[in-house]
Backbone as a printed PyTorch tensor [residue, N CA C, xyz], in Angstrom:
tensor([[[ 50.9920, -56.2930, -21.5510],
         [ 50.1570, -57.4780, -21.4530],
         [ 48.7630, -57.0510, -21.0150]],

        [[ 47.8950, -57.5650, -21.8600],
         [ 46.6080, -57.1510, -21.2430],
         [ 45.7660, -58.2840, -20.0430]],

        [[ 45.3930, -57.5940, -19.2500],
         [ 44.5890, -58.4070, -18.0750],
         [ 43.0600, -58.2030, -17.7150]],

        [[ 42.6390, -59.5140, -17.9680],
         [ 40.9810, -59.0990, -17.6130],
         [ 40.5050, -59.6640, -16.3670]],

        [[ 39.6730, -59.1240, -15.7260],
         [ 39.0360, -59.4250, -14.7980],
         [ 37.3030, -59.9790, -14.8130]],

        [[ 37.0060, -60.9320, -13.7390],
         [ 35.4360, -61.0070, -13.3810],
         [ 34.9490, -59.6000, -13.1250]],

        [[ 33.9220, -59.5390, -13.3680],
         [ 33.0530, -58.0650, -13.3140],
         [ 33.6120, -57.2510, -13.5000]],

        [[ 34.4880, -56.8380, -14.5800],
         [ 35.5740, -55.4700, -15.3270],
         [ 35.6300, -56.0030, -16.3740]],

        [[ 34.2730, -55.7000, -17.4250],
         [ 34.4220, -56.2390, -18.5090],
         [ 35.1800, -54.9160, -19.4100]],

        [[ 36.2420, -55.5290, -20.3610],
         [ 36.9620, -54.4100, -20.8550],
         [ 35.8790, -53.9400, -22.0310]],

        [[ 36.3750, -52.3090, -22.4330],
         [ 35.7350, -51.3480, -23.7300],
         [ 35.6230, -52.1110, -24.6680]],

        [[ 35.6380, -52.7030, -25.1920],
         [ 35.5590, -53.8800, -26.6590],
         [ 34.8310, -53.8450, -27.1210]],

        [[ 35.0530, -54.0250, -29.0690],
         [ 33.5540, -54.2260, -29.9340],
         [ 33.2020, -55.7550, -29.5920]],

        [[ 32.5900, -56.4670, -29.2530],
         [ 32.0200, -57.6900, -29.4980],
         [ 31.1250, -57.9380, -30.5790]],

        [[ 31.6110, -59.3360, -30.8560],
         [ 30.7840, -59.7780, -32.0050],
         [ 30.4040, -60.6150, -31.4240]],

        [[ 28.9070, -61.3650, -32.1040],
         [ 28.2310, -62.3650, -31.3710],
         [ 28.6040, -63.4920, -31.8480]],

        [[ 28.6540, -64.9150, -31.4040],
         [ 28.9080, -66.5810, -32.1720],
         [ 28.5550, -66.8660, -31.2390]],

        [[ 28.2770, -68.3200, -32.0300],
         [ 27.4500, -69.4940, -31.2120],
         [ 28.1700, -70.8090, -31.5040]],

        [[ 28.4690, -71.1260, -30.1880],
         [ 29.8860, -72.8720, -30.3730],
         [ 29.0340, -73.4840, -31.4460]],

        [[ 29.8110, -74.3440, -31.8720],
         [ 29.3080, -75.3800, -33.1810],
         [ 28.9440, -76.7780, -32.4990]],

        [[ 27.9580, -76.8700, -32.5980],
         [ 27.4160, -78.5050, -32.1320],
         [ 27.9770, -79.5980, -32.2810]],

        [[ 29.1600, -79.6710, -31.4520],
         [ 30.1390, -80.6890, -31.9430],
         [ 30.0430, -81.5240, -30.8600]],

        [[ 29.8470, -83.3520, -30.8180],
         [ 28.8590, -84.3090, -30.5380],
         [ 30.5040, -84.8430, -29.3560]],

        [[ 30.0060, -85.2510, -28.4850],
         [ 30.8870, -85.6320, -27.3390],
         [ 30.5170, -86.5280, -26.6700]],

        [[ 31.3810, -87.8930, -26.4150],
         [ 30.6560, -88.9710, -25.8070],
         [ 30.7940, -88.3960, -23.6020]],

        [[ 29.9310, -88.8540, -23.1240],
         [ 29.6400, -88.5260, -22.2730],
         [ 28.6630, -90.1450, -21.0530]],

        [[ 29.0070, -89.8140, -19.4080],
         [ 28.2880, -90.8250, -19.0860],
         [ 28.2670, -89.9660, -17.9140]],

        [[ 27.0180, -90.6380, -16.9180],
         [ 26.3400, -89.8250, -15.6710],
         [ 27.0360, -90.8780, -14.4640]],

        [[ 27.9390, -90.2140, -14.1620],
         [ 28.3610, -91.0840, -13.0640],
         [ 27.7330, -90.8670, -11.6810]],

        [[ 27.2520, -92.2710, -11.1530],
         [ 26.3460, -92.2350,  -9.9060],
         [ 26.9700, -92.2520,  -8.2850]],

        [[ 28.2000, -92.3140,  -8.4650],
         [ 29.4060, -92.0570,  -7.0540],
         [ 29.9640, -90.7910,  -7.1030]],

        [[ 30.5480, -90.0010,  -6.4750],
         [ 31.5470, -89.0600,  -6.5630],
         [ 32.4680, -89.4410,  -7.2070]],

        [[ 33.7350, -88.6260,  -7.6660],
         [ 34.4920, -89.9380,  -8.5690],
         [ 35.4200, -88.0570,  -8.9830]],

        [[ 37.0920, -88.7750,  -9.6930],
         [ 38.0300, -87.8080,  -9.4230],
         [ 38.6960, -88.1490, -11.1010]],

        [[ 38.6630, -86.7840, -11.4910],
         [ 39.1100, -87.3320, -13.2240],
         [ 40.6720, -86.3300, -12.9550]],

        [[ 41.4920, -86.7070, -14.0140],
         [ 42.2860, -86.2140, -14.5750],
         [ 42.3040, -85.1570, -15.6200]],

        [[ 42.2560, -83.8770, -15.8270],
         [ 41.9790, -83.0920, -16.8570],
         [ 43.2140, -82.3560, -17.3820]],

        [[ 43.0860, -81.5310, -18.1960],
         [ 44.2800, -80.7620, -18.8590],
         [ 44.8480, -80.0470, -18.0500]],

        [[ 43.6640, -79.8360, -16.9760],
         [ 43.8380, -78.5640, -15.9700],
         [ 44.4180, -79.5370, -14.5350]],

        [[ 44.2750, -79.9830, -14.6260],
         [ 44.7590, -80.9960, -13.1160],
         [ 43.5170, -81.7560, -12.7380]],

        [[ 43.5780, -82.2270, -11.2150],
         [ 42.4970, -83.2990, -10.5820],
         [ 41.3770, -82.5590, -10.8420]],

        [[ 40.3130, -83.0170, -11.3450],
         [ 39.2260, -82.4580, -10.9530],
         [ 38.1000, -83.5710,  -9.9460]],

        [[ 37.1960, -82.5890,  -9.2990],
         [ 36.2660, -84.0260,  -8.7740],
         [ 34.9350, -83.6370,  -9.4330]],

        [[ 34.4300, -85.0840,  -9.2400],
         [ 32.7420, -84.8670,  -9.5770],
         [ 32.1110, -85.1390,  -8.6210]],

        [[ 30.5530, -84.2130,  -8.7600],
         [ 29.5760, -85.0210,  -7.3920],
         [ 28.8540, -86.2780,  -7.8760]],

        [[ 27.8210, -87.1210,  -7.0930],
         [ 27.5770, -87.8850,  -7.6670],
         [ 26.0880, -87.6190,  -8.6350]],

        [[ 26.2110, -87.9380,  -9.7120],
         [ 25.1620, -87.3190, -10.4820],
         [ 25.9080, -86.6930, -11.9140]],

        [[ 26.8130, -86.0470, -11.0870],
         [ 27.7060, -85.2020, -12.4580],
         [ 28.0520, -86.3430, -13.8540]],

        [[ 28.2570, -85.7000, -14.7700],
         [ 28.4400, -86.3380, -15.8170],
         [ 30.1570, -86.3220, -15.9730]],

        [[ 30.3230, -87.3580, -16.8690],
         [ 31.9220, -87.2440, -17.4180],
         [ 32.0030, -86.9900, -18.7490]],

        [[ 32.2050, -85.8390, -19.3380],
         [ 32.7530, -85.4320, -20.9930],
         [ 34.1600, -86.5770, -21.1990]],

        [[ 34.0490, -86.9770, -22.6100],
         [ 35.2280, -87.5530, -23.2750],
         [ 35.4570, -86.4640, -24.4440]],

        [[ 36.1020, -85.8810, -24.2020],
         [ 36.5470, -84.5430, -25.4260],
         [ 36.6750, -84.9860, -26.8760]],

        [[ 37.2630, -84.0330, -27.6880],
         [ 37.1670, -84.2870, -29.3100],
         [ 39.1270, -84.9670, -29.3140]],

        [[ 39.6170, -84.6660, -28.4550],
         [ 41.2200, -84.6440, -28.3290],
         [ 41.2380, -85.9840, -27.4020]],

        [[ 39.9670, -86.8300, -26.7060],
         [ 40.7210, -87.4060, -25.8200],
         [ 40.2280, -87.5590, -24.1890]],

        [[ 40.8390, -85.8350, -24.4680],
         [ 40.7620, -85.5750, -22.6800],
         [ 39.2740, -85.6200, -21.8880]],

        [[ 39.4890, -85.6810, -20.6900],
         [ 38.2730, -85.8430, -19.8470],
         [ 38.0910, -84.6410, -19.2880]],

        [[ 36.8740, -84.5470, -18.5590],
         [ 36.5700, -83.6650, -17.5870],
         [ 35.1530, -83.8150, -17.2780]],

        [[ 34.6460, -83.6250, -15.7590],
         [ 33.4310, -83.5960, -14.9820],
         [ 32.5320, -82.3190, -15.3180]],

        [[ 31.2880, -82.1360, -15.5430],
         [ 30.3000, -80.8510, -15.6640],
         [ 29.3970, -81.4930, -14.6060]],

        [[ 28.7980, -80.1990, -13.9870],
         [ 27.8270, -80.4260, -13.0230],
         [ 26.3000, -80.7060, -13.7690]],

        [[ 25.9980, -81.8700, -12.7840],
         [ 24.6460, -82.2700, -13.8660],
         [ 23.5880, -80.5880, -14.2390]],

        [[ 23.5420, -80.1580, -13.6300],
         [ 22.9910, -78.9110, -13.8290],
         [ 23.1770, -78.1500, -14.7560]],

        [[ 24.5000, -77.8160, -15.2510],
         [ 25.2630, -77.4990, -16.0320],
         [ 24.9560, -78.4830, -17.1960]],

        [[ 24.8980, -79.6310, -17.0710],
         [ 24.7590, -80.4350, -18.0370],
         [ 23.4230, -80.5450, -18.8050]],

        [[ 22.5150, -80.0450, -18.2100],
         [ 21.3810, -80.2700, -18.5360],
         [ 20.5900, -78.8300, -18.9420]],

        [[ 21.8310, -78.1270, -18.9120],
         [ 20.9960, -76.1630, -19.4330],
         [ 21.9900, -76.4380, -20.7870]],

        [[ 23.0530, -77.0180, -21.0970],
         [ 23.9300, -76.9190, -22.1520],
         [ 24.3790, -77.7980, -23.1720]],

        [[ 23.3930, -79.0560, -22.7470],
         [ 23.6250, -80.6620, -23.6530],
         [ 22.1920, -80.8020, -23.9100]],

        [[ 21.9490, -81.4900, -24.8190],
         [ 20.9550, -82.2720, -25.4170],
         [ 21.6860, -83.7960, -25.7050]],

        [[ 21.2870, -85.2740, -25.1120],
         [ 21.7320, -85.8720, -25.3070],
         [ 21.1860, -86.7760, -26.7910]],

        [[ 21.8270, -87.1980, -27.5520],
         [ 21.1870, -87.9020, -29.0600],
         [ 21.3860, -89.0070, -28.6240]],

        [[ 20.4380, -89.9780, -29.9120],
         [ 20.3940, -91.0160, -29.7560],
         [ 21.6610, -91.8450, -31.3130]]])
């Protein structure tokens, strides 16, 4: 079984890609607030946004995060 670690990046060729711009409804929630995800409870701070996935599922990104990696459309 192979195992990788943070900062032990393994010998590997890498190839480069770039995710596909695939459009996700989303809202900026202004309380702290506690979602349900694939992964278990997650929480948000207040500010953080809530993703509605392509499947459904939810999950919290930190507005910070949200705002180096979303462009929101109209």
């Amino acid at each position: 079984m192979l195992m990788f670690s943070k900062g032990n990046l393994p010998d590997l060729v890498y190839k480069k890609a770039v995710k596909k711009p695939i459009p996700v409804n989303c809202v900026q929630i202004n309380k702290p607030f506690v979602v349900e995800t694939l992964e278990g409870l997650m929480k948000g701070k207040k500010g953080d946004w809530l993703i509605l996935g392509i499947h459904g599922e939810m999950y919290p990104i930190d507005n910070e995060i949200f705002q180096l990696t979303y462009d929101l459309v109209n």
